[in-house]
N, C-alpha and C positions, 0 to 999 in steps of 0.2 A: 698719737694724734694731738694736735695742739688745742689749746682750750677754746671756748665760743660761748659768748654769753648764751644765757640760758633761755630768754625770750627766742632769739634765733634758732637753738635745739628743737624748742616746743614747737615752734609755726613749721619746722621744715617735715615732721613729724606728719605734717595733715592735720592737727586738731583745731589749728585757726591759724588767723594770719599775723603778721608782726603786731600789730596794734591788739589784735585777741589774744594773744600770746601775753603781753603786755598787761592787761586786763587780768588774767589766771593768776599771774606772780602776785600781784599786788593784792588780789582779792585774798591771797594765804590757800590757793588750791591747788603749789606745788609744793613739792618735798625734795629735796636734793637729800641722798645718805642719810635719809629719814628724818631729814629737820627742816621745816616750812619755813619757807622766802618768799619773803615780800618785796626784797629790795632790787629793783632793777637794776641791769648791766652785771649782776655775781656770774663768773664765767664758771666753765666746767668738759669734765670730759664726756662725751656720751657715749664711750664704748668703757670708762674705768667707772664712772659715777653710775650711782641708781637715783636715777629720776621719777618722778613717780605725780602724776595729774589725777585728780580727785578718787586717789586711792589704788590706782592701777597703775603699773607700773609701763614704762614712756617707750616703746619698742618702734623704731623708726619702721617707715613701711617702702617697698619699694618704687622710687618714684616712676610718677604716671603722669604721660604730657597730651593732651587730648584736644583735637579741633573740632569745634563744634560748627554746626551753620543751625545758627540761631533762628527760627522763625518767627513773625510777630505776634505779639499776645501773649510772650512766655517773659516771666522778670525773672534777671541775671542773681538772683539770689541761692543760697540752701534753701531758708525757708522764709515761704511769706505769711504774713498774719492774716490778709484779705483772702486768702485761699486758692492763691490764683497759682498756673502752673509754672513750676521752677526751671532753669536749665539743668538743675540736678536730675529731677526727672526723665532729660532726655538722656542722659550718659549713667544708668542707673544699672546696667548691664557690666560695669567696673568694679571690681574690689575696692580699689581704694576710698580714700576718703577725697574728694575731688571738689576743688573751690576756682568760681570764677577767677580768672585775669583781668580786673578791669570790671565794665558793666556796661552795657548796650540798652538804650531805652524802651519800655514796654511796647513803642509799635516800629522802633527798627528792629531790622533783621539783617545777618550776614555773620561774620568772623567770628570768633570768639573764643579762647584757648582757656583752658580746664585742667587744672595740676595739681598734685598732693606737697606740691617742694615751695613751702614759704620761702625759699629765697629767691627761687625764678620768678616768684610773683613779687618780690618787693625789685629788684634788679629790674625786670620788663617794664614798673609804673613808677618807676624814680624818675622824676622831671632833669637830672640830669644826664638820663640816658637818650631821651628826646625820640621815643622809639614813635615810628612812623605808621600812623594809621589809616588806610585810605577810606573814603565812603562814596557813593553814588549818589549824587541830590538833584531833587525832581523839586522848584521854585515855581510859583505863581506869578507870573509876570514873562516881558522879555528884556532879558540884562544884558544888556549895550558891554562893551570893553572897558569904562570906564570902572560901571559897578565892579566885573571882576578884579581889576585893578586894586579896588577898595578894599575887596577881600584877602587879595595875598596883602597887604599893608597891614590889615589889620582891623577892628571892627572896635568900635568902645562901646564896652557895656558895662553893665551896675556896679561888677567884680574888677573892672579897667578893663582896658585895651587885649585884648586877645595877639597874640604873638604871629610873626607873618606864616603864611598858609604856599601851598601850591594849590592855583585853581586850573581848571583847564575845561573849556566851554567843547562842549558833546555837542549838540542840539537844540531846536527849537523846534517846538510840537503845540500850536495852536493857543499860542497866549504864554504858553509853559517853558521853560530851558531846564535844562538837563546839564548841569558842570558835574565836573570831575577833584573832590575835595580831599586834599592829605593834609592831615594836622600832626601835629608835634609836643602837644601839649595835650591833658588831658581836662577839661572843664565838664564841668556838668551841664548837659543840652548843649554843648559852645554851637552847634550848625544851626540849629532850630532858630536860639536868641540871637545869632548872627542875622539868620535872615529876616527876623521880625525886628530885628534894628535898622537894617537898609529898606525896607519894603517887599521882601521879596519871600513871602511865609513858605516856610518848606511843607511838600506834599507828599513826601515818599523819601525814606532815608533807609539806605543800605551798605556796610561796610564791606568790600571786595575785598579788603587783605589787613593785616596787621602783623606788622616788623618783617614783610614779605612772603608770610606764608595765604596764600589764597583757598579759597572754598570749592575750588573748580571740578566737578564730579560729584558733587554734595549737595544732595535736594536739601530745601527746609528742615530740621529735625532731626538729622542724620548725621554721622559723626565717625570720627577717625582716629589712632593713634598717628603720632607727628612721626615724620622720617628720621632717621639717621642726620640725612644730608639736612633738613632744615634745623633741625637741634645742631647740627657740629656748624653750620652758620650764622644761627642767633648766639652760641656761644663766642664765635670769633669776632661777632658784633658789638654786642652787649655784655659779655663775659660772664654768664649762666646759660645755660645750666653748670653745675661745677663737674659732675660725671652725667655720660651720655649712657642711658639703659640698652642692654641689650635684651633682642627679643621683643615678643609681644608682650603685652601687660593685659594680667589675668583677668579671667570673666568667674560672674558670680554661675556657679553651680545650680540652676534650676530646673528641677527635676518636667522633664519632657510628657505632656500626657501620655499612655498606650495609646497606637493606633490598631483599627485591623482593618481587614479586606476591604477595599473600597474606599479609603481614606477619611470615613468617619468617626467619629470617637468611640472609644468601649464601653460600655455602660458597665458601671459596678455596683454592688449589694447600695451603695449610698447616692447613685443616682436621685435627680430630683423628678418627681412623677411617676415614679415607681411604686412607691407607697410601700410599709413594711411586708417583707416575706416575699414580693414581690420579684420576680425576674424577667427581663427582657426578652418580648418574643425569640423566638430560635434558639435561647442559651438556658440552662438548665440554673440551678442556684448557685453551682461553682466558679461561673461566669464562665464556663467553656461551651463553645457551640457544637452539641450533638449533630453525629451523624448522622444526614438521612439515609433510610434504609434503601437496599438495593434492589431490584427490580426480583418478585418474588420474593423478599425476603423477607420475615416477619422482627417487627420489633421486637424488643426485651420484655422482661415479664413485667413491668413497673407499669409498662406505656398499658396503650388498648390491644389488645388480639386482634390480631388479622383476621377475618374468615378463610376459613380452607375452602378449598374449590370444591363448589356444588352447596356450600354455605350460606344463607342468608345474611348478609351484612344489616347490622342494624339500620331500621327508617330513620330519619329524620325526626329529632323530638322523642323518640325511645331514648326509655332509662336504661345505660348498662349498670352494671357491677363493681364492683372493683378491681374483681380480676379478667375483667373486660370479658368476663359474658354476660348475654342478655338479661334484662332482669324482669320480672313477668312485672306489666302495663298493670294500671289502678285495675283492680277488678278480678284480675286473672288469676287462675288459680296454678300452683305451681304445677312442675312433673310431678309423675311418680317416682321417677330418680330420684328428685331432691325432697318429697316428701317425709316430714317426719310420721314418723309408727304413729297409729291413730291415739293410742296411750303416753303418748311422750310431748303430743302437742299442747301447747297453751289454750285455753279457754278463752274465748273474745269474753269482752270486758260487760259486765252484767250476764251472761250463760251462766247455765249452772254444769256443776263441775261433771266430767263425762262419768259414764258409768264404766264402773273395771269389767275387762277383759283380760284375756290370753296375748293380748296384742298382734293379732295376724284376725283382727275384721269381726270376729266372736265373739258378742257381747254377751254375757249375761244378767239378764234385770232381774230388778228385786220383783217378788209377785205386789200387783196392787193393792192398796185397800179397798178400793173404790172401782168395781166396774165401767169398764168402758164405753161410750156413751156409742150407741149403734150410730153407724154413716143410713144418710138420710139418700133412699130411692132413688137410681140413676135415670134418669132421663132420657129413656129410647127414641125420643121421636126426632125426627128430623128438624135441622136448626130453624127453617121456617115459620114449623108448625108451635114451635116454643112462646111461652106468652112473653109480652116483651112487659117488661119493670116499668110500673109509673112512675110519671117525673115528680112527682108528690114527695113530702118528708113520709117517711114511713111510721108505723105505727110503735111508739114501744116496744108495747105488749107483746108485738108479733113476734115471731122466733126468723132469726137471723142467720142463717148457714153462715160457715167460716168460709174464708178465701182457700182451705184447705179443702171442702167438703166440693166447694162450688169448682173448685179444679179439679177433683177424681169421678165427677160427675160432669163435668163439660157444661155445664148451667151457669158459667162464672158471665156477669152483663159485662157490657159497655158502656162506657158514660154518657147519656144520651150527649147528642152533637147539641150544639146552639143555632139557636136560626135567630134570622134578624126580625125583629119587632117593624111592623109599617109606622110608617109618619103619617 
């Protein structure tokens, strides 16, 4: 392969454009055969030389030619410092490294070609390729034949005379005209300051095609690899590309969410609102959704027990178990099935510890020291005839029955009721 300066290797590369390119050598951030150049125009081979850009080494990439349809409010840059959104952004779905053709103003919108091969981009904006741009312009005013006249001639402004144009007059809509504008040259704003030169401020700028190829099929924002057929006629044009790609030009690999049934997303262990330990209704903690059971069929031993037929299913607000049987309600006292031996039970907390037995119900006590105080005379008479307890504090001194005594004798009172006091 024959030699090529070394600014031109770098920019065809993808990593910047002829003038970036430019800028790397000089700054001492290439290396040719491991010796740093600074001197621009040193030629070389890119498939015999090792080149080599801020320590990596310069591996051409395959060229990618992309049309964009620009929408407004996005700047033609990689990157903007103001933060605002890029045309890189919109073709962000490409492997390559992809740099505007040109640049389209922050609130035009239309054509726009996006390439890795620095030399289709210096070729396509060399003022002597005279590559043909169209736009759609929406002017403030109504512009007579003369005015457009003045525009194919040419317009002087701060920078000179602007070079002759094709105009071609669309319409008129209510004070406004609508021409039809191809340029050849490439200025910065040249439509905008053309028509604030003549009177006629532009209100809506749109490019419909550039060097022939058009947006046609291409909302705002949306984007395309270039054909065959318009690459093998901008080459017989303008004489780049130098080789035409076959194929499509790669996309980046981005990993697809899981979906499932129903078309909504999977929740996994790192869901947001789930909270730790947590799992999503229906799915158990492996993320796979459990089957429901089949008519008569009892869950697994993990879940709740089904009741068997003729079974009580637990109420509403009942505690079960663990192993999904019921579990006795505050208060209750267990079965005898699950009862522990009277000797094997635990003591509530302040009782004194039981007295040993045999463990089948057979206590034996120790004898007392102290006799047992006799139960106080049972109360034959009928509930009527009973005297009924003063509402008075009682007395001391008096002897007091226990709630024991006063239950095996049927004497235990009532608390007198309250009655309302008059006003």
């Amino acid at each position: 392969m024959a030699l090529e300066r070394l600014q031109k290797i770098v920019a065809r590369a993808g990593l910047a454009s002829r003038r970036g390119a430019e800028e790397l050598i000089t700054s001492g951030r290439v290396r040719l055969n491991g010796r740093i150049v600074t001197e621009l125009g040193t030629q070389a081979d890119p498939r015999k030389d090792d080149i080599e850009v801020d320590g990596r080494k310069l591996i051409a990439e395959r060229p990618v030619y992309i049309l964009l349809h620009k929408p407004r409010g996005v700047v033609s840059t990689r990157h903007d410092p103001e933060g605002r959104p890029t045309v890189v952004e919109l073709v962000s779905a490409y492997k390559a490294t992809l740099y505007p053709v040109g640049r389209l103003d922050f609130h035009t919108s239309g054509a726009l070609l996006l390439t890795n091969d620095g030399e289709f981009t210096q070729g396509m904006l060399h003022p002597k390729k005279k590559v043909p741009k169209t736009y759609a312009v929406k002017v403030q005013g109504q512009m007579e034949t003369g005015d457009i006249e003045h525009w194919c001639r040419g317009v002087r402004l701060d920078d000179g005379t602007t070079a002759p144009c094709e105009v071609k007059l669309l319409r008129h809509e209510n004070e406004k005209t609508w021409i039809e504008v191809t340029l050849r040259e490439g200025r910065n704003q040249q439509i905008r300051r053309m028509g604030e030169a003549t009177g006629f401020p532009v209100m809506r700028l749109a490019r419909l095609s550039f060097a022939g190829v058009t947006t046609e099929g291409l909302r705002p924002g949306e984007c395309r690899p270039m054909t065959p057929d318009e690459l093998r006629s901008i080459k017989a044009e303008y004489g780049v590309p130098r080789r035409i790609p076959k194929g499509e030009p790669e996309l980046e690999e981005r990993p697809r969410a899981p979906q499932r049934r129903g078309g909504f997303p999977r929740f996994t262990d790192r869901a947001e609102g789930l909270g730790e330990g947590k799992a999503p209704r229906g799915e158990g903690s492996s993320g796979r959704t459990e089957r429901a059971p089949a008519r008569g069929e009892r869950t697994s031993a993990r879940d709740e027990r089904a009741p068997a037929r003729g079974e009580r299913a637990p109420a509403r607000g009942e505690r079960t178990s663990a192993r999904g049987e019921r579990a006795p309600a505050r208060g209750e006292r267990e079965s005898k099935e699950r009862r522990a031996p009277r000797g094997e039970r635990e003591a509530p907390r302040g009782a004194r510890p039981p007295a040993p037995g045999d463990g089948r119900g057979n206590r034996s006590r120790p004898p007392r020291d102290e006799p047992r105080a006799p139960r106080p005379p049972r109360d034959e008479r009928p509930k009527e005839q009973r005297p009924t307890p003063s509402r008075g504090r009682q007395n001391s001194s008096a002897a007091v029955p226990s709630a024991r005594a006063q239950a095996d004798s049927g004497t235990r009172s009532r608390p007198p009721s309250r009655t309302r006091r008059p006003r």
